[in-house]
ZADOKOL-875569 format. One line per 2 residues: number of its first residue (from 1); their letters; for each residue x, y, z of C-alpha. Coordinates in steps of 0.25 Angstrom, whole numbers, always signed. Layout:
BEGIN
NUM) A) X/Y/Z; ...
This chain:
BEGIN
1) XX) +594/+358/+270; +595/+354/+284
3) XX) +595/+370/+289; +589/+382/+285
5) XX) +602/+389/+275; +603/+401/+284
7) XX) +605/+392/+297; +615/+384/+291
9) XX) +624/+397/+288; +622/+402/+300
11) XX) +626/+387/+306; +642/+390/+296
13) XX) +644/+405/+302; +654/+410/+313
15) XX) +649/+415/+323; +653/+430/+318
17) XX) +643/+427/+307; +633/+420/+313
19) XX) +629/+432/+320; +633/+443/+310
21) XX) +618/+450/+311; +623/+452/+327
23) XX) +637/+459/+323; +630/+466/+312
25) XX) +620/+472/+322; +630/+473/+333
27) XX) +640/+482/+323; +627/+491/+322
29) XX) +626/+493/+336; +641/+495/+338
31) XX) +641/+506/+328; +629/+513/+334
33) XX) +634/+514/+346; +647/+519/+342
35) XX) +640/+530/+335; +633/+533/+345
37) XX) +642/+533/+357; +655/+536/+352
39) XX) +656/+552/+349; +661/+555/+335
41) XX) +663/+541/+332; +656/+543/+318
43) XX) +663/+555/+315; +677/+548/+317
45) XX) +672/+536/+307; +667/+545/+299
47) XX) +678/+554/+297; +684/+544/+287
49) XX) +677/+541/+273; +680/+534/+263
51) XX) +667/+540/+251; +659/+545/+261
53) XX) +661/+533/+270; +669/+530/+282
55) XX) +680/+524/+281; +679/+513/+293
57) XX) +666/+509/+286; +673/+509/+271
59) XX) +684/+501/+278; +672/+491/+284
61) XX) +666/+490/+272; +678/+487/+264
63) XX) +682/+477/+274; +668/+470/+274
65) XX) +666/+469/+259; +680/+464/+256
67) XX) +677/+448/+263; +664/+445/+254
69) XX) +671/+453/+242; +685/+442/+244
71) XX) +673/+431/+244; +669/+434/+231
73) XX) +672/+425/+220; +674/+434/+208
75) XX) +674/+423/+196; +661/+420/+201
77) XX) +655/+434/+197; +652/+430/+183
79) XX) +642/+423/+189; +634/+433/+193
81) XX) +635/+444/+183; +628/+435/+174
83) XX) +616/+431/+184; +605/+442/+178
85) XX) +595/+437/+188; +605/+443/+199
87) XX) +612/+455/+191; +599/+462/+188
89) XX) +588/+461/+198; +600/+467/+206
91) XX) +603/+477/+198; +589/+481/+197
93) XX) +586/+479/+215; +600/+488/+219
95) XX) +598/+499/+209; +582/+500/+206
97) XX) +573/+493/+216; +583/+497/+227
99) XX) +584/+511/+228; +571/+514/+221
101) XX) +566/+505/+235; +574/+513/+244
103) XX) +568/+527/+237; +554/+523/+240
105) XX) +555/+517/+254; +564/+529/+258
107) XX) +553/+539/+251; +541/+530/+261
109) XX) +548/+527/+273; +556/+541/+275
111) XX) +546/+553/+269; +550/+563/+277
113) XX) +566/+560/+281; +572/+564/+266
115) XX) +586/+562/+271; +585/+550/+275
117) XX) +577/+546/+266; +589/+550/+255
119) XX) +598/+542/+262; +589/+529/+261
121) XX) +588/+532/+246; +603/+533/+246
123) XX) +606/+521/+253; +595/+513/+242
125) XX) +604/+518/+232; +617/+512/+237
127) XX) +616/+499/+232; +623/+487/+240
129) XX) +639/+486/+239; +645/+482/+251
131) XX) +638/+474/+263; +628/+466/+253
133) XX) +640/+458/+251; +640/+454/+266
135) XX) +625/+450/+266; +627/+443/+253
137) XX) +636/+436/+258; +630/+431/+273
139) XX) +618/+428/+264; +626/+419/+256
141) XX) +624/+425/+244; +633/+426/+230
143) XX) +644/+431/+233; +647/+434/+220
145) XX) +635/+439/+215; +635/+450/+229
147) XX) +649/+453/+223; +644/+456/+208
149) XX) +630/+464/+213; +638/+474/+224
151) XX) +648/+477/+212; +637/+480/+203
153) XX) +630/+488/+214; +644/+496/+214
155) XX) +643/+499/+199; +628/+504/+199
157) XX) +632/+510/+211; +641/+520/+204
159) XX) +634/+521/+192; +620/+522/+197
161) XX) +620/+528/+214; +619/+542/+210
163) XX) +610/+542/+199; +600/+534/+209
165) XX) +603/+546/+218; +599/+554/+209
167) XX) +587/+550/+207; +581/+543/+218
169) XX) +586/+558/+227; +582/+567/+216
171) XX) +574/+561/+205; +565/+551/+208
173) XX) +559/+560/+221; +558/+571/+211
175) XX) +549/+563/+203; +540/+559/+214
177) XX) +538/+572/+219; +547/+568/+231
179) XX) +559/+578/+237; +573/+570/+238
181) XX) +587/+574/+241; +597/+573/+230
183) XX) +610/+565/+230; +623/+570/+225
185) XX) +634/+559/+225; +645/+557/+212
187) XX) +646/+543/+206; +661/+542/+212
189) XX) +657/+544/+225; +650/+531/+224
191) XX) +658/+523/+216; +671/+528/+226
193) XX) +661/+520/+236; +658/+507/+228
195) XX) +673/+507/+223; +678/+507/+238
197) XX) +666/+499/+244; +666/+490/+234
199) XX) +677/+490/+225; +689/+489/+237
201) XX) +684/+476/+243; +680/+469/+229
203) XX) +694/+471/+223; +698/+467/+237
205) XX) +690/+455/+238; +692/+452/+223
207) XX) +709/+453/+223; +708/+445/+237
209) XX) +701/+433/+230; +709/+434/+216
211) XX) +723/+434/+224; +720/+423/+235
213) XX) +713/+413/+224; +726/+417/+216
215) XX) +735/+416/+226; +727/+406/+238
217) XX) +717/+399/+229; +702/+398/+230
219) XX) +702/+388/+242; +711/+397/+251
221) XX) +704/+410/+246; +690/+402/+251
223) XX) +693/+395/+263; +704/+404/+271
225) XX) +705/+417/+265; +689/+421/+264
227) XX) +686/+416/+279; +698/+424/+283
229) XX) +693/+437/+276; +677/+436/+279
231) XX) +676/+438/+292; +681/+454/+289
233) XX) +668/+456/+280; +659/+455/+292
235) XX) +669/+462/+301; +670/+474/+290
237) XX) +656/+473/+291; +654/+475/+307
239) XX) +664/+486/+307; +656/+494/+295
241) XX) +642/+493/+302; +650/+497/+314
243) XX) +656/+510/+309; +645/+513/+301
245) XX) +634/+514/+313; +644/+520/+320
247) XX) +645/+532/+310; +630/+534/+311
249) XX) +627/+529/+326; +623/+540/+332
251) XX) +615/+546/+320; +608/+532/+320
253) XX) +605/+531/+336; +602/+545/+335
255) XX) +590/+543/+326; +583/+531/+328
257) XX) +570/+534/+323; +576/+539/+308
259) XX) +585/+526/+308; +570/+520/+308
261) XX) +564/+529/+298; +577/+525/+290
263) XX) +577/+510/+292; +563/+506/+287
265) XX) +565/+510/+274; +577/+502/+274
267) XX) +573/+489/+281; +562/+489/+272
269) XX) +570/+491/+259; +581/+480/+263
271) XX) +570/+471/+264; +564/+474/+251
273) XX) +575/+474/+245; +582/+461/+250
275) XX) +569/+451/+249; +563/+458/+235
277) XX) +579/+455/+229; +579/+443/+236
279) XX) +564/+439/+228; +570/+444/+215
281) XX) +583/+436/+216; +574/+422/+219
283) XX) +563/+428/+207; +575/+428/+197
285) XX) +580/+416/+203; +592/+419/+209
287) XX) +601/+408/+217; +598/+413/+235
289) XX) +613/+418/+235; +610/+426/+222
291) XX) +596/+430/+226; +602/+435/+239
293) XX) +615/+444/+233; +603/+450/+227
295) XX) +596/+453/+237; +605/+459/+247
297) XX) +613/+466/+235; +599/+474/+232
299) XX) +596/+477/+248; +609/+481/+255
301) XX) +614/+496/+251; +625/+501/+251
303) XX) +626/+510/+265; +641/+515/+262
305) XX) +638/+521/+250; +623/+527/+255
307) XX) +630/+533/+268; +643/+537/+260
309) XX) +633/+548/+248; +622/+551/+260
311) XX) +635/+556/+269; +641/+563/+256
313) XX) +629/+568/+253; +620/+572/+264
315) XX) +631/+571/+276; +634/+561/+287
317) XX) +624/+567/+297; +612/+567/+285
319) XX) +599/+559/+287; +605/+553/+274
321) XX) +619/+547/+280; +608/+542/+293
323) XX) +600/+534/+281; +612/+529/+274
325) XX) +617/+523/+289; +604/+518/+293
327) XX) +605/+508/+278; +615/+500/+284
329) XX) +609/+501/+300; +598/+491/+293
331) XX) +603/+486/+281; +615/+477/+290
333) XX) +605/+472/+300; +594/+469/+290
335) XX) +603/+464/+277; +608/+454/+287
337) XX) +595/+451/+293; +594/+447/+278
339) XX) +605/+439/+275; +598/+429/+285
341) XX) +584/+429/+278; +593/+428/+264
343) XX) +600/+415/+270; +584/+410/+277
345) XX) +579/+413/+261; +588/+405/+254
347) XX) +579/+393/+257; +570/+400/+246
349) XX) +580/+397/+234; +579/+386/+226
351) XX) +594/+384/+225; +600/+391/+238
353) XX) +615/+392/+241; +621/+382/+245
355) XX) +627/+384/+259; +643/+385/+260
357) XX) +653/+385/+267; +653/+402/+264
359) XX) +639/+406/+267; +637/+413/+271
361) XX) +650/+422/+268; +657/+423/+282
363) X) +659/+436/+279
């Protein structure tokens, strides 16, 4: 290969995504400062909410997720519900390894802050469901494997989010002497959040793909509907960071040194989590774009559905809503920062993707 894989990539993108970490962190930035300079800015998008959400960020992630789900080939998915090496070390990282690491880190690094420290342990519950597919999807990973992972995220997501609450809040800290706050959230309350966050823009992106094959054929469907529709994931995705920093701008500028205490437990946990599922997708000897869909399925978390129950909980102005915003203040950047050491690691496959025309999905 004449170029490193990631160089050649980055050679194919538009200039919009060749500089996507900049937007991101720009989007950041903008929102801050709104937040922070625009009087009751926060309270006007907030006043809208859609399970505990605002509605302009249901409305950016709804427009986000829809592109990469329209992508999908849904008669490929057969596929991977077969592959065991992929299904279970994935079950086994989102819903063992993954909040039981977020406990512990959150238990060391934030002893004495207990309501922050709830609202880390909240967002380790909330597995991926929504932006993973954007990483997935600039790391060129499968497609369809990101598609069957998130849904099944969503199903152990309703069945199993406040039973982990349960215990990791009120058990587990009872057991090892330790004083926790409890977490009171219903079954439906979650699964109205997955069914909307998820559910909306699948059956979106799955009637969008049945209909124009049916109607178009594959060969339009690929090569003039899809580059028409995937540019609006990344601009679904802007204006959610957007909104969302402005929510919590001045509550984030306003405490800088808590932001801190709050991000390093996080930053270390990503990283443990995206290289250790990245190591046991290689070890069971996963294909990179498999091996990667497990990785960044097991580190990103799902930050609507963390903000939405600590709000509905604890309150918007709790140190738990502040941990819930602070997830995604270093998951975007550091998830990001990822998917360019995912696309410099495929050199360590055996049997790396082939490069296409699509990678990596110009979302």
């Amino acid at each position: 290969m004449s170029a490193a894989p990631e160089q050649a990539v980055a050679g194919r993108l538009s200039f919009l995504d060749r500089y996507l970490a900049v937007w991101i962190l720009a989007a950041m930035a903008v929102g801050l400062g709104l937040g922070r300079v625009v009087p009751g800015l926060g309270d006007a998008l907030a006043k809208v909410t859609v399970t505990g959400v605002s509605l302009p960020i249901a409305l950016g992630l709804l427009v986000m997720m829809y592109p990469v789900l329209a992508k999908v080939r849904y008669d490929r998915l057969d596929t991977v519900t077969r592959d065991r090496r992929l299904l279970l070390p994935s079950l086994l990282l989102n819903w063992i390894v993954g909040p039981a690491l977020m406990f512990a880190l959150a238990w060391l690094f934030l002893p004495d802050l207990p309501e922050y420290r709830t609202g880390l342990i909240i967002v380790g519950l909330a597995r991926c469901i929504a932006m993973v597919i954007i990483w997935n999807d600039l790391a060129c990973g499968d497609r369809e494997a990101a598609a069957v992972l998130v849904a099944l995220n969503s199903v152990f997501q309703v069945i199993a989010f406040s039973a982990l609450g349960w215990f990791y809040l009120s058990v587990l800290p009872g057991w090892l002497g330790l004083e926790q706050a409890g977490l009171d959230v219903s079954v439906w309350e979650i699964a109205r959040s997955v069914l909307i966050f998820l559910g909306i823009p699948l059956v979106a992106g799955y009637l969008t793909r049945r209909i124009g094959e049916k109607v178009k054929g594959r060969n339009w469907y690929e090569a003039k509907l899809i580059p028409r529709i995937g540019p609006f994931a990344l601009y679904g995705l802007l204006f959610t960071i957007v909104v969302l920093f402005a929510l919590q701008g001045d509550a984030i500028t306003s405490q800088p040194l808590d932001v801190v205490r709050i991000a390093l437990p996080l930053l270390v946990y990503f990283a443990i989590m995206w290289a250790g599922s990245m190591g046991v997708g290689r070890a069971v000897g996963l294909d990179y774009p498999r091996a990667t869909t497990l990785a960044f399925t097991a580190a990103g978390n799902n930050f609507e559905l963390a903000i939405a129950v600590a709000i509905a909980t604890f309150g918007a102005t709790s140190g738990q809503a502040l941990a819930g915003v602070v997830g995604p203040l270093i998951e975007v950047p550091v998830l990001i920062g990822l998917v360019y050491v995912a696309l410099y690691a495929r050199r360590f496959f055996t049997t790396p993707a082939p490069l296409t025309e699509e990678d990596p999905a110009h979302v």
